[in-house]
PALUM-437143 format. One line per 4 residues: for each residue z negated, y negated, x of C-alpha. Coordinates in pm, 1 decimal, m for minus. Each point is the difference from the previous one (the first is absolute). Example, Ala and Ser with C-alpha at 12.3 -4.5 7.8 and 13.67 -1.06 7.14 Angstrom:
! PALUM-437143
m780.0,450.0,1230.0  66.0,m344.0,137.0
//
This chain:
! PALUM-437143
0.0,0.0,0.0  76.6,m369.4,118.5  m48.3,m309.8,m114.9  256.0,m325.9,m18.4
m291.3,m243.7,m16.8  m311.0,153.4,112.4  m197.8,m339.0,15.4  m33.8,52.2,m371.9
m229.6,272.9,79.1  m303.6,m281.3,11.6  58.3,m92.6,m381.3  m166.7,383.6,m2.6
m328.7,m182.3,108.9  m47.0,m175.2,m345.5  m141.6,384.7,m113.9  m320.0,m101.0,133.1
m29.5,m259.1,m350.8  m6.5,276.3,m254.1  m274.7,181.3,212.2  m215.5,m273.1,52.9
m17.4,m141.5,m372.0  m78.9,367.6,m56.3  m290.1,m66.4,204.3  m139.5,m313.0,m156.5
m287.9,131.4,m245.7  67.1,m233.5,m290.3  m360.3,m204.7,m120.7  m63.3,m43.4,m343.2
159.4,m301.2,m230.7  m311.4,m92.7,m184.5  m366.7,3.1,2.6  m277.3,71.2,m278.1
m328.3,m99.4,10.7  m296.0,144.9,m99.1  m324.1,m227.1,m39.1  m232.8,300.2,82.3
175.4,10.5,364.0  m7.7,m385.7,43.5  m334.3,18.6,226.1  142.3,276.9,186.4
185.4,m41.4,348.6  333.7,131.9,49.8  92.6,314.4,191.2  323.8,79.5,102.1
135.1,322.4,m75.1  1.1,249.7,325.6  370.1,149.4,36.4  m45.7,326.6,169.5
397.8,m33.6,31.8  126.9,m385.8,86.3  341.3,84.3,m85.1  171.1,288.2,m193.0
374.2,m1.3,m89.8  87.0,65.5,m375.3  302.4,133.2,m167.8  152.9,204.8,303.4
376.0,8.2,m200.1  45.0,m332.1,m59.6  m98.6,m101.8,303.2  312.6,229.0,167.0
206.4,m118.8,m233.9  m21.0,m357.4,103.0  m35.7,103.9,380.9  305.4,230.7,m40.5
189.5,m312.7,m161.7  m78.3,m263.1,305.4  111.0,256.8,235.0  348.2,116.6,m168.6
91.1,m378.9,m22.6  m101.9,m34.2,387.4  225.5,309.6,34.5  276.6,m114.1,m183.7
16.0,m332.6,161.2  22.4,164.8,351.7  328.7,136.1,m93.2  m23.1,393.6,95.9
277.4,264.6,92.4  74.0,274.3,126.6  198.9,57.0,345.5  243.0,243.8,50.5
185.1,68.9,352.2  243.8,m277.0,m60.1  m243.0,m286.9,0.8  m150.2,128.7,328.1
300.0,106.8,225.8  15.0,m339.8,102.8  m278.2,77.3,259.4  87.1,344.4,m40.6
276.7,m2.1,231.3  127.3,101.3,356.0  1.3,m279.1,272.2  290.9,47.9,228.9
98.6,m301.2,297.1  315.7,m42.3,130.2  16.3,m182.3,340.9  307.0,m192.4,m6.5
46.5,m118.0,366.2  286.1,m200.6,134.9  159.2,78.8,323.1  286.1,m202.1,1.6
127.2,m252.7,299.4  m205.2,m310.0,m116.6  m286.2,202.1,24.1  m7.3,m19.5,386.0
m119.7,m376.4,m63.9  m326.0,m51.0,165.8  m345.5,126.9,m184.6  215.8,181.1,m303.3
9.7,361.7,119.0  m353.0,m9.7,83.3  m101.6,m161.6,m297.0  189.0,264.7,m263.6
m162.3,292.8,220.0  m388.4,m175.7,m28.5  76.7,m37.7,m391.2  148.0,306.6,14.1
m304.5,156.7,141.6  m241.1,m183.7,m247.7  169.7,112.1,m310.3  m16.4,356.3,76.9
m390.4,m38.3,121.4  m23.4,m168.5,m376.8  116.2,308.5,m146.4  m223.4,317.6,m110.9
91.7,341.0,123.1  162.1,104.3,m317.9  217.0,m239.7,1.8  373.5,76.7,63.9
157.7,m203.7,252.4  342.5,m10.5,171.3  134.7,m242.7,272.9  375.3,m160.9,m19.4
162.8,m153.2,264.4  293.1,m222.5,m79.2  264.2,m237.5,131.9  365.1,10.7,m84.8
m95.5,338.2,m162.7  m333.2,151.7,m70.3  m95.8,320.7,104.4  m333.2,221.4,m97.8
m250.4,65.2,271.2  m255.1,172.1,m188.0  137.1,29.7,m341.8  m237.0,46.5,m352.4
88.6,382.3,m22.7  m32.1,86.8,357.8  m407.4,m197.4,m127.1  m21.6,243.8,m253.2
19.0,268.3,207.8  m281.1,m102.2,270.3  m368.9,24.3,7.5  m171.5,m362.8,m222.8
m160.6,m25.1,353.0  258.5,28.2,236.7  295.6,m258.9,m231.7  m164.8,m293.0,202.0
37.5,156.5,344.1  343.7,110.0,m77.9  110.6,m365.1,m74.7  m194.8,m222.4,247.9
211.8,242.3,260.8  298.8,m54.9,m214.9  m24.9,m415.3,89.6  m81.0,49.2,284.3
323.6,179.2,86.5  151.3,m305.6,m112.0  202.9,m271.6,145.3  245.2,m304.4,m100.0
330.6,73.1,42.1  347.2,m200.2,42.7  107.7,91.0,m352.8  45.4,m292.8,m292.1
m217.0,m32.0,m284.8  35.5,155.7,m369.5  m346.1,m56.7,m158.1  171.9,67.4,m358.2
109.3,333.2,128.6  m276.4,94.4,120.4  m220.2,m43.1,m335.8  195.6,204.2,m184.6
m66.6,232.8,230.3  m336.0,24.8,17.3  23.9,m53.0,m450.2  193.8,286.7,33.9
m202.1,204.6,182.9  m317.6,m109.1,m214.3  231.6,83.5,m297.8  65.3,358.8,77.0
m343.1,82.3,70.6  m129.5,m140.9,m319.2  309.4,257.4,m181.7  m132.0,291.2,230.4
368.4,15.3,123.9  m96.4,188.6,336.8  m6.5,340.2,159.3  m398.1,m84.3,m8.9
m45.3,m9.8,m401.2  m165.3,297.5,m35.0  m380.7,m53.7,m69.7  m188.6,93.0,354.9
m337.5,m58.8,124.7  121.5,m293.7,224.1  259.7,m150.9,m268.3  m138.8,m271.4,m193.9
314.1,m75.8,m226.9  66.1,284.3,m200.3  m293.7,m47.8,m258.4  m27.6,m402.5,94.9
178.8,m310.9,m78.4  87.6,m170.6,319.2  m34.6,m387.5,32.5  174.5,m113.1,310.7
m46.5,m337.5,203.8  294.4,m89.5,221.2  m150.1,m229.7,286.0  283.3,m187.2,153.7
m69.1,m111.7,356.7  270.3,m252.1,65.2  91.4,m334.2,161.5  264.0,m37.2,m292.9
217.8,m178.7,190.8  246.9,m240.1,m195.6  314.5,226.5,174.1  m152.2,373.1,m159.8
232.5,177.5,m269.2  m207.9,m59.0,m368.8  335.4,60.8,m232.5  m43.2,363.3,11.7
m250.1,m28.4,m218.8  193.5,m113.5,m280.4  47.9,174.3,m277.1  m282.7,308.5,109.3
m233.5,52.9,m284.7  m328.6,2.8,128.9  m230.6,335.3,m68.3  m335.5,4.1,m198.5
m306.8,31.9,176.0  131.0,m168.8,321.7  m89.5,m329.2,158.6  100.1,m239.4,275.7
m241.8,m103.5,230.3  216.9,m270.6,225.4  m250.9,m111.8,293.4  255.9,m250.1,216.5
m61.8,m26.9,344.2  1.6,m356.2,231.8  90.5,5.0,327.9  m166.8,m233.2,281.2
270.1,m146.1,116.8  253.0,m242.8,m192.2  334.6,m161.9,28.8  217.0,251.6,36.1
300.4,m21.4,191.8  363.8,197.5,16.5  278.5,33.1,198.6  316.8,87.1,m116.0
369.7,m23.5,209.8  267.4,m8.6,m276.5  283.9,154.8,m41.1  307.1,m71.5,168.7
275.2,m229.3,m192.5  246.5,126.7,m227.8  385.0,m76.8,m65.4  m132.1,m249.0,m219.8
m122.7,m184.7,275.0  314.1,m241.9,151.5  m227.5,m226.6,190.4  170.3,34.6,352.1
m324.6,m134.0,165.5  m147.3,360.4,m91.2  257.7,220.3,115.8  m39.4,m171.2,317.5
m380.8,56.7,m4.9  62.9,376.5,m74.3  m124.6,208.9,271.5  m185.8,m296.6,121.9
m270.3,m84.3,m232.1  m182.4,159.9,m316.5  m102.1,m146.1,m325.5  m379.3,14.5,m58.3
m212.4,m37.3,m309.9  m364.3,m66.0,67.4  m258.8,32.2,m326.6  m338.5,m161.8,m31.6
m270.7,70.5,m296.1  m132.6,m268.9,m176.1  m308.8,83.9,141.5  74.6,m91.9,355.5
m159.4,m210.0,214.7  204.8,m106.9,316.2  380.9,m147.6,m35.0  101.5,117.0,363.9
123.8,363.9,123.2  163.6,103.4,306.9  349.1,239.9,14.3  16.9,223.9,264.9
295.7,250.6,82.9  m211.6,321.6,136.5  27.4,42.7,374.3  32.9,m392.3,52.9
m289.1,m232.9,151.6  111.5,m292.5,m166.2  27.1,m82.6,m321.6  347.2,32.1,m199.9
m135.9,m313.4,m259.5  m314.3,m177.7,m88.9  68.8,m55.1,m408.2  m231.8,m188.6,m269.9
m68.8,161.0,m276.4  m212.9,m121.2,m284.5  m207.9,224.0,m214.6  139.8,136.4,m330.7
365.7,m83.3,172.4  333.4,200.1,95.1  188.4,m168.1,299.6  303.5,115.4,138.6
83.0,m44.4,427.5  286.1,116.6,214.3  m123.9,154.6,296.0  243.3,61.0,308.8
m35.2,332.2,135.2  m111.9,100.1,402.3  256.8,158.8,195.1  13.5,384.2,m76.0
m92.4,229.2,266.9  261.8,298.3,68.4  m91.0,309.0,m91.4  m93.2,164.2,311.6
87.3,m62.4,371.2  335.1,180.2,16.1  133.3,m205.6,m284.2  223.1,m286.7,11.8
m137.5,m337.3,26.2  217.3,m81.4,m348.9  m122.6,284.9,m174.9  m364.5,m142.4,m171.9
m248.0,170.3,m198.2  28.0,m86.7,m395.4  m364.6,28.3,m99.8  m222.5,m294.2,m1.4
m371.2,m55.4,m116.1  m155.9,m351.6,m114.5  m356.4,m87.1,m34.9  m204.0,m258.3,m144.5
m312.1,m131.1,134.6  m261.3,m189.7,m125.6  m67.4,187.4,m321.2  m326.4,243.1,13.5
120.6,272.1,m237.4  307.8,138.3,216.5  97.5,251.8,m236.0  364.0,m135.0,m82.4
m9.7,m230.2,318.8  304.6,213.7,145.6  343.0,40.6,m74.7  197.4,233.0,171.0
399.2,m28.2,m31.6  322.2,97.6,110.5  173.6,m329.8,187.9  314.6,m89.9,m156.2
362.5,20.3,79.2  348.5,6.6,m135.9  209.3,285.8,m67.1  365.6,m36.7,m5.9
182.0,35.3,m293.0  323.7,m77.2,m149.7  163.2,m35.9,m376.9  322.5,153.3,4.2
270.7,m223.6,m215.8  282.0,208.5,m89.8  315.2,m214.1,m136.1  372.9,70.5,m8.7
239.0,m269.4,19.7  257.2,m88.8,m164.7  192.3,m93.9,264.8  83.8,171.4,343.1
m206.8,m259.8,172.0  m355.5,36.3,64.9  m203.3,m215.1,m242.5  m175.8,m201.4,245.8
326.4,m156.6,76.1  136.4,m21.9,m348.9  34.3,m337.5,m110.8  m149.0,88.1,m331.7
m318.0,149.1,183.1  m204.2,m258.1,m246.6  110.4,188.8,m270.0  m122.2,368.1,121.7
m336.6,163.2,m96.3  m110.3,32.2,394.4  61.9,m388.5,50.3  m310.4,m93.5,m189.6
m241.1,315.2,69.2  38.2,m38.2,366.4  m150.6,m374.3,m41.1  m316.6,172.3,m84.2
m347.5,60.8,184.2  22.5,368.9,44.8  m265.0,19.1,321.6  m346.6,m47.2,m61.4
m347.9,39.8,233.4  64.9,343.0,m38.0  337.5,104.8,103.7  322.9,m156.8,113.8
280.5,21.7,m259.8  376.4,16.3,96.6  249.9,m41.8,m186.3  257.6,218.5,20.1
342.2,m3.2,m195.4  241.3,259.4,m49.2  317.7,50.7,m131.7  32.5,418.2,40.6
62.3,216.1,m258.3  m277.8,232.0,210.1  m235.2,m234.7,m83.9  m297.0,232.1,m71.4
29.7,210.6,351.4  m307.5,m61.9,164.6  m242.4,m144.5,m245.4  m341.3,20.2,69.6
m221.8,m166.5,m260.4  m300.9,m53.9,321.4  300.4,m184.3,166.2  201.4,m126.2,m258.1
m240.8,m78.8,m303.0  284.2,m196.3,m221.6  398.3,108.0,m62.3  192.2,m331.6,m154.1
330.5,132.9,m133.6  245.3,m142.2,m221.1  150.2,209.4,m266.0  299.2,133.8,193.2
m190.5,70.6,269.8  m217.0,189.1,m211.9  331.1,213.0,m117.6  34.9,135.5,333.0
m376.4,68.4,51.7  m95.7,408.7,113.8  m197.3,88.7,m290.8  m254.4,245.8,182.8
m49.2,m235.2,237.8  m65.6,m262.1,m226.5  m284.1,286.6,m161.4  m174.4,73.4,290.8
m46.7,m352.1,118.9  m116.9,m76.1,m301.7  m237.3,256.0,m34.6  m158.5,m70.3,333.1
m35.1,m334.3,m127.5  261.4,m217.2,m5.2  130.6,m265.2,m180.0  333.5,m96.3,m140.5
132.9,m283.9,m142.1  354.0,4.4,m181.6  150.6,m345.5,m83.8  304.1,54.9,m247.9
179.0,m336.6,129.6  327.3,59.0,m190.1  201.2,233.0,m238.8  m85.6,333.4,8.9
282.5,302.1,21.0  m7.9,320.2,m125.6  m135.4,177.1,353.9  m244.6,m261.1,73.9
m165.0,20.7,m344.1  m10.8,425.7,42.1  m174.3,m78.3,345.0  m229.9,m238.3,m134.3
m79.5,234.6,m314.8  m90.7,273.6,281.8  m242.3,m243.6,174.6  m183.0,m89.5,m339.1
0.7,397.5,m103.2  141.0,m150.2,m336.4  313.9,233.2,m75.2  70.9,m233.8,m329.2
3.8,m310.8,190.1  299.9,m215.6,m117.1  61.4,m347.2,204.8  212.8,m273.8,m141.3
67.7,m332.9,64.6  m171.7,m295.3,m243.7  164.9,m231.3,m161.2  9.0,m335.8,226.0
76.4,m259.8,m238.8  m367.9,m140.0,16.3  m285.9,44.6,290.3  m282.2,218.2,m104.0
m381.5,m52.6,46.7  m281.1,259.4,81.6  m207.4,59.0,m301.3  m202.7,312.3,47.8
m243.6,27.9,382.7  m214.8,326.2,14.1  m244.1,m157.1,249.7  m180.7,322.0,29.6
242.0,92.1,245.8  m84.3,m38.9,332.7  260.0,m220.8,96.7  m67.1,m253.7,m280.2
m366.5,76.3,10.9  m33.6,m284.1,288.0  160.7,m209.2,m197.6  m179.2,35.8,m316.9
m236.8,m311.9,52.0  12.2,m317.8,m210.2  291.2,m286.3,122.1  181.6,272.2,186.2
84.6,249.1,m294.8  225.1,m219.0,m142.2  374.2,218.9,26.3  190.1,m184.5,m277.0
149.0,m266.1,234.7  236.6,225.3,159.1  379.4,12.5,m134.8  160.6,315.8,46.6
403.3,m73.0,5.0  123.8,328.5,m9.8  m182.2,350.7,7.9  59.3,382.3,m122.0
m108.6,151.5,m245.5  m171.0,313.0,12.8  m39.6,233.2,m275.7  m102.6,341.1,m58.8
m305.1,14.0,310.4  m238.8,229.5,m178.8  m319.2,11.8,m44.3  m121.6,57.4,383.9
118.2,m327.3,131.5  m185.3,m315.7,m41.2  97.8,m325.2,m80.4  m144.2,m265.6,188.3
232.0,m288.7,m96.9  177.7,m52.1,m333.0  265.0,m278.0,m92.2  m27.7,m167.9,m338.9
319.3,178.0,m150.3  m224.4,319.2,54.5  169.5,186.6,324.9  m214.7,61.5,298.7
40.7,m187.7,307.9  m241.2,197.4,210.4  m44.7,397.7,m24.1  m245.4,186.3,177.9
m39.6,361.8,95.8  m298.8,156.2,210.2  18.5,283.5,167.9  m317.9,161.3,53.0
m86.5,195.9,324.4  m272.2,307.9,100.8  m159.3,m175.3,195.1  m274.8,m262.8,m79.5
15.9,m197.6,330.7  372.8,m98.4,m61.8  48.0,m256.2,m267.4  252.6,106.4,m274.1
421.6,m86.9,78.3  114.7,m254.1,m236.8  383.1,m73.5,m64.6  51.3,m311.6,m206.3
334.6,m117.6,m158.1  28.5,m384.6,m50.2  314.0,m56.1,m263.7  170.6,m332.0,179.9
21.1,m134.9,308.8  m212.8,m305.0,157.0  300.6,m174.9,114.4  71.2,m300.8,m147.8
322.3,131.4,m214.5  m264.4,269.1,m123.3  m315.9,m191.9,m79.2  m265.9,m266.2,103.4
m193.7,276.0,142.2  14.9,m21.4,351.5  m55.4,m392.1,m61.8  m334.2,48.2,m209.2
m383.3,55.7,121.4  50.1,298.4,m118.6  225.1,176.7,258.4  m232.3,m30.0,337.4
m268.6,199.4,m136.6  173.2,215.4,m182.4  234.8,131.7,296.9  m301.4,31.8,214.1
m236.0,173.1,m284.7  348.6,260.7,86.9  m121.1,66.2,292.7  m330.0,159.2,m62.5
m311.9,137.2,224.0  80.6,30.1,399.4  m19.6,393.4,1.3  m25.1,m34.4,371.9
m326.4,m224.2,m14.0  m323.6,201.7,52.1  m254.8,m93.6,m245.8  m229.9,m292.0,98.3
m348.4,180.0,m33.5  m73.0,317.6,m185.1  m372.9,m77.3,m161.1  m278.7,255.0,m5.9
80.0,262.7,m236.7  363.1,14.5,33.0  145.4,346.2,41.6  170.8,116.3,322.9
269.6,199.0,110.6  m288.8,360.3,67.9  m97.0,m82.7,m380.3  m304.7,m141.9,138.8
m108.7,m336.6,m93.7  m53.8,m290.2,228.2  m445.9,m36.2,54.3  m41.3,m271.7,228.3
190.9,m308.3,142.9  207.7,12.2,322.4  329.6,139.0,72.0  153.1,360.3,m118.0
335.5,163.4,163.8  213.1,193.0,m242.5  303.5,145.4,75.1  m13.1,m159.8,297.4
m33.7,m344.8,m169.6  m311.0,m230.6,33.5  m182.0,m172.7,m279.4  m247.2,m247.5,m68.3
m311.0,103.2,m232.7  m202.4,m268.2,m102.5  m299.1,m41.6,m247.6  87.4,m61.2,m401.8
3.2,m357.5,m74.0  m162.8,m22.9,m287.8  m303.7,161.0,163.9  m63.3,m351.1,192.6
m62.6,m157.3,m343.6  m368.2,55.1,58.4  m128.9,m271.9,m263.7  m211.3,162.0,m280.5
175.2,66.0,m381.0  m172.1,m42.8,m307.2  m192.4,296.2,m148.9  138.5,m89.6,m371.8
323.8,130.9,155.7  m151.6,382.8,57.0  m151.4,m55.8,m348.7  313.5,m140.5,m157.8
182.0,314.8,69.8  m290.0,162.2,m231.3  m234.0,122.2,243.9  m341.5,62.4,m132.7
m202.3,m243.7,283.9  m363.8,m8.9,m63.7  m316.0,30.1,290.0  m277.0,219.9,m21.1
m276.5,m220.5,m165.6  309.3,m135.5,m262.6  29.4,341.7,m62.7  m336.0,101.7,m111.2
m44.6,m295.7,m192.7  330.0,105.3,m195.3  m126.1,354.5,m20.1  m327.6,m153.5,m160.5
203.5,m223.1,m218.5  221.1,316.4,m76.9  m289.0,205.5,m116.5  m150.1,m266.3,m203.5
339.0,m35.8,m208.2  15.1,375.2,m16.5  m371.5,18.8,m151.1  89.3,m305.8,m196.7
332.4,210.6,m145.8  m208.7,330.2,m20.8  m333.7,m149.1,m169.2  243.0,m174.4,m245.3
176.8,344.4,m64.0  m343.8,152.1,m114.4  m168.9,m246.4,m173.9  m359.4,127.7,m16.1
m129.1,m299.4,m46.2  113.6,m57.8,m378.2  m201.1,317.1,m87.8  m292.9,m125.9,181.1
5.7,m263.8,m206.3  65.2,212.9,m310.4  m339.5,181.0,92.5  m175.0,m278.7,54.2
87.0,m100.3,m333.0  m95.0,298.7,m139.5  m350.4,m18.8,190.1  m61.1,m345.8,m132.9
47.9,128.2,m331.3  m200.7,294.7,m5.9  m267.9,m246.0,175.9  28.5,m222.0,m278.5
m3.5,252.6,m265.1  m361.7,188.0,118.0  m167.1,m361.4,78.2  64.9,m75.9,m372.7
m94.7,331.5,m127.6  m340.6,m12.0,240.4  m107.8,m366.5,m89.6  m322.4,m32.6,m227.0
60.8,m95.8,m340.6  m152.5,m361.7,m9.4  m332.7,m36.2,m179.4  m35.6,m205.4,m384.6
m217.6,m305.0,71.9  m333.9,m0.4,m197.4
//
């Protein structure tokens, strides 16, 4: 039996005032007197007994009365096992510990390891415990089954050795990842999924509910993974415990040397730098306290750069490299080694304060222009060379900071012997060039890779349109030529391609300002072609076909198929914005530039994966492996973002006061299910009645005055 309001348990008190007017010995009303006793003194009478209680049953019944209402009023019920699992229950603790990169910031690790430590002293013996270690991926030192299966009072041994054995690591953080995880985990123990449900002498769940607290040890870094958690419906019975850890140091600072430029890059001021100098991005946290760090190339005494940067800023310096070394004595004196490292100094949490890379150089490449003349003289020397399609793509920027572009026109019919789509990223032919093209060589170059681009710059006969119909795999391809009584406009731009995506932005996605004179019409492509450019009479201008190869290193071939010519006779193309970054978008990725920097994680070539920074040799080539950059984001996020996923965050005294609170509305619910208080009151109706009925029937009839 329990009670709702048990203070109403004093009202029981007031069964003392029946009892003690019980007690009072009631004195006559009146007195007579008699003149013979006048000259007598007055005795009191002696009471053998001072008190003696009267009419035992209606006494009770007004006792009995007092105490149902003080019964009633305390609101009683009865419990059943629902109302007390809430204390009921199986503890289990998670350790959640982070491991990741930032960790390795001075006074975290050893921090996470004393809480660590404290939580599991906190703990009883029965209590199931397991330690997770996480960074980029968690992984289960000592897991809740593996608890279940151990002695109560050897789980706390087992997991102080489990931290102990642990270290941070180079790895990137994914704090989202790694609750679900550990809710996971928690999850399946509460269903008894595991080879240890069976009911044994050392297994607490299989008769038990399990209530599980997930402490997260973490610096939660601004740069950890949290979206994972999206959309994961948190399990019953399980609770975040996020303890955030400060490190003693602050102001962060990171190095970064980016990437070299692109063929979008036609300042000529950089392709002279390249090989010379490197681009470098240094990072400062808004909780920094100096402005001024020192570059230093490793190996050097002196310092590459002295650079100000402010805290919470980004700044950007070139930095000109040191002469390369060779790589070993019997080498040539021209022949220099390719890897470089770069520190920063003057930061205290060096962590991300290196950056190693490959130095850059330029590859040389060439586009291949394949165009027939019409005449027997070569077109350079034609005296309508203006009005030819290589005229106006030669005037372009081909070479970037990364390779060396020549460009290289032909007027063979054997235009495809030799193609190599490392050497030769980009075949420009016009359309009776492209009748004579090899068609197996045109497959296997563009299946390694390559890229084609076929400009239709004038009527179309019978054999070129068959050979063109081969190259687009479109057997019902028809080409015709449009009707040229008025210019035509582009109406239709899928800027999801890649080539438009670049220009996609506001103010330079503007493609109705370009007059297309005359063009072909194309009909009949099928549905395995795209369309990246459509006129306004509804014929595409630009087709597209990909050709997709095994191998996931090698981007995909594309062959394109522009519908007019950019010569002036054609169109206003070559005279637009428009035409620059198109042509060069053509050219795509340098297949002959080693990546930049692989970052920890990233798979090699012996389908291991890449631990720690430095350099790696695969296949004989070297490469750069530096630290994720979003692991230098050390400033702390918000908790509301763990919780707005729909974590259940709560701390151990929260949580008993919502277990109290939770048991009070279940008593509440359950006391208002059974309702014995409205037959208490019934009865003590019924007692006050009966009470009232035998005081009337016991009352002396009053006496006739003389």
């Amino acid at each position: 039996m329990s009670f709702l309001a048990p203070l109403y348990f004093l009202g029981a008190l007031a069964v003392a005032g029946p009892i003690i007017f019980h007690l009072i010995r009631r004195q006559p009303r009146g007195e007579v007197e008699f003149s013979s006793l006048m000259f007598l003194d007055s005795t009191p009478p002696r009471l053998t007994r001072r008190s003696r209680l009267e009419n035992w049953p209606l006494l009770l019944l007004r006792c009995a009365a007092i105490l149902l209402l003080a019964f009633a009023f305390a609101r009683p019920f009865l419990p059943i096992s629902e109302s007390d699992s809430v204390a009921g229950v199986k503890q289990a603790v998670v350790v959640l510990i982070d491991q990741s990169a930032s960790m390795k910031r001075a006074g975290l690790w050893d921090q996470a390891k004393n809480k660590a430590m404290a939580i599991l002293d906190e703990s009883d013996d029965e209590t199931l415990l397991s330690v997770i270690a996480f960074d980029s991926e968690p992984h289960s030192v000592l897991s809740l089954d593996e608890s279940t299966r151990l002695v109560a009072d050897t789980r706390k041994t087992a997991a102080r050795e489990a931290i102990d054995a642990l270290a941070p690591t180079w790895f990137s953080t994914d704090v989202g990842k790694a609750i679900r995880y550990a809710a996971d985990q928690a999850a399946l123990l509460e269903l008894g999924d595991s080879e240890n449900a069976a009911a044994t002498p050392n297994n607490p769940i299989a008769s038990a509910a399990i209530e599980t607290r997930i402490v997260l040890l973490s610096d939660l870094q601004s740069g950890a993974g949290i979206e994972t958690l999206q959309g994961y419906e948190w399990p019953s019975r399980v609770w975040l415990d996020v303890q955030p850890l400060t490190a003693s140091t602050r102001g962060n600072v990171s190095l970064r040397v980016m990437p070299q430029r692109t063929a979008a890059d036609t300042d000529d001021s950089l392709r002279e730098a390249a090989g010379n100098a490197v681009r470098v991005q240094v990072s400062q946290a808004d909780d920094g306290e100096t402005s001024t760090f020192r570059l230093r190339f490793n190996g050097q005494d002196n310092d590459a750069a002295v650079v100000q940067v402010p805290p919470g800023q980004t700044r950007f310096f070139t930095v000109k490299l040191p002469d390369a070394a060779p790589t070993d004595a019997s080498s040539d004196k021209d022949k220099r080694s390719r890897t470089a490292t770069l520190d920063v100094f003057g930061d205290r949490d060096s962590f991300d304060n290196t950056y190693h890379f490959i130095r850059p150089s330029r590859v040389s490449q060439q586009v291949r222009f394949a165009e027939m003349s019409k005449t027997n003289a070569p077109i350079e020397a034609s005296a309508a060379a203006r009005e030819t399609l290589s005229f106006y793509a030669r005037q372009l920027p081909w070479s970037d900071a990364t390779r060396h572009v020549d460009f290289n026109l032909t007027q063979r019919d054997d235009w495809t012997d030799g193609l190599s789509a490392t050497e030769t990223p980009l075949v420009i032919a016009s359309g009776s060039s492209a009748a004579a093209a090899n068609g197996d060589a045109v497959e296997q170059y563009l299946s390694s890779g390559g890229r084609i681009l076929v400009v239709l710059d004038g009527p179309v006969d019978d054999a070129t349109g068959a050979a063109i119909a081969a190259l687009l795999k479109a057997p019902k391809l028809t080409i015709g030529e449009a009707d040229a009584e008025d210019y035509r406009l582009i109406s239709s731009v899928d800027f999801t391609s890649s080539l438009i995506a670049p220009l996609s932005d506001p103010g330079v996605n503007d493609f109705s300002n370009i007059r297309i004179w005359k063009h072909r019409q194309l009909q009949g492509l099928g549905d395995s072609l795209a369309v990246t450019l459509k006129l306004d009479d509804g014929s595409p201008l630009l087709v597209r076909r990909d050709v997709v190869n095994d191998s996931p290193e090698v981007p995909d071939g594309k062959l394109w198929v522009l519908a007019t010519g950019w010569q002036p006779a054609q169109s206003q193309f070559a005279l637009s914005t428009k035409f620059v970054p198109i042509l060069l978008g053509t050219l795509g990725p340098n297949l002959q530039l080693a990546p930049e920097s692989l970052t920890i994680g990233d798979a090699l070539a012996d389908s291991s994966i890449a631990s720690e920074p430095g350099f790696v040799e695969i296949d004989g080539e070297t490469f750069a492996v530096n630290l994720e950059p979003s692991e230098s984001e050390t400033e702390s996020f918000d908790m509301d973002r763990i919780s707005g996923f729909g974590a259940v965050i709560s701390s151990p005294l929260a949580r008993q006061q919502e277990q109290i609170a939770q048991r009070a509305l279940r008593d509440v619910e359950l006391e208002a299910k059974q309702g014995w208080w409205q037959w208490l009151i019934l009865a003590t109706l019924g007692f006050i009645a009966a009470e009232t009925l035998l005081a009337a029937k016991e009352r002396p009839a009053p006496q006739a005055e003389a």
